[in-house]
C-alpha positions in Angstrom: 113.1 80.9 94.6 110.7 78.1 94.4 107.3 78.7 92.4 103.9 78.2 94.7 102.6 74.8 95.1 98.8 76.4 94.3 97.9 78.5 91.1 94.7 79.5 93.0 95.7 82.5 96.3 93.4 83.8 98.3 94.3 87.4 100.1 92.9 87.5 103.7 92.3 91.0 104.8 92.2 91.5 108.7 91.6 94.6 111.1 90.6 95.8 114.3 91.8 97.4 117.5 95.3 96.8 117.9 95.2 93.0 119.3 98.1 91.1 119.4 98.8 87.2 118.7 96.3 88.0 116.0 98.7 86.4 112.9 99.7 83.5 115.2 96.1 82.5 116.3 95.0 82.7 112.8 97.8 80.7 111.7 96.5 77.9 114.0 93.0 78.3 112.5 94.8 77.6 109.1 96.7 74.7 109.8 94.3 72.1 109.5 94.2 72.7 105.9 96.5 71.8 103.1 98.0 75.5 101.9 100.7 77.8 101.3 101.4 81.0 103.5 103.4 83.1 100.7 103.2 86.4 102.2 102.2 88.5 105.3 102.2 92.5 105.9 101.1 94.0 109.3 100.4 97.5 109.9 100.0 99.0 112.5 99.0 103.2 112.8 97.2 104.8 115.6 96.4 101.9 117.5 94.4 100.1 114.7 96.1 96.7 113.0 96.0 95.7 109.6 97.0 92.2 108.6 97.1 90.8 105.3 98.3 86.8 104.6 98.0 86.1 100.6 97.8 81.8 101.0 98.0 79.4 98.1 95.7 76.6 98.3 93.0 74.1 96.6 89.9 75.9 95.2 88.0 73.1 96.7 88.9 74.3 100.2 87.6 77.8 100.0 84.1 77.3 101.4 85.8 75.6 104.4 88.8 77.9 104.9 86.2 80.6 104.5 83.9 79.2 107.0 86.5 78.9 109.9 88.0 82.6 109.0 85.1 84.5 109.3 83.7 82.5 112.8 87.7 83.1 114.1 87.3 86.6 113.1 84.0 87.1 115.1 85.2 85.3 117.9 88.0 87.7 118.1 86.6 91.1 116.9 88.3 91.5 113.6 87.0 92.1 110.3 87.7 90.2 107.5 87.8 90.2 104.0 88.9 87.8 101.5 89.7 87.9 97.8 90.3 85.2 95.5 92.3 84.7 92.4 93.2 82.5 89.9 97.0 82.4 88.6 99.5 82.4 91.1 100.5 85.2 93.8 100.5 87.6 91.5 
């Protein structure tokens, strides 16, 4: 298995109603920017949906990545959260 290009991941928290397409748009909202996808979990109970993507990617970036998460998120009626961390994916 190859080790993440970034030592710095950022875990992106998302729920609402159950929309779907909602991974895939927010993929698109991520592409511009140089990262790592290394992980997604979906959930879905009871009609509500819980997406998590943990990305890799440049410190530097965060205020931007940030920035277009949470206008995608109100634009599309799902909360957000995200946590950083230094280190890896772990």
């Amino acid at each position: 298995m190859a080790l993440p290009k970034y030592d710095f991941t950022a875990l992106i928290l998302l729920s609402s109603a159950y929309g779907s397409g909602a991974e895939e748009s927010l993929r698109e909202v991520l592409a511009p920017f140089s990262l790592e996808i290394l992980d997604t979990q979906r959930i879905s109970l009871r009609g509500k949906l819980i997406v998590g993507i943990l990305i890799g990617c440049d410190p530097a970036h965060v205020l931007a990545i940030e920035e277009d998460i949470l206008n995608w998120s109100t634009a599309t009626g799902f909360d957000a959260a995200i946590d950083y961390s230094e280190g890896g994916a772990a």
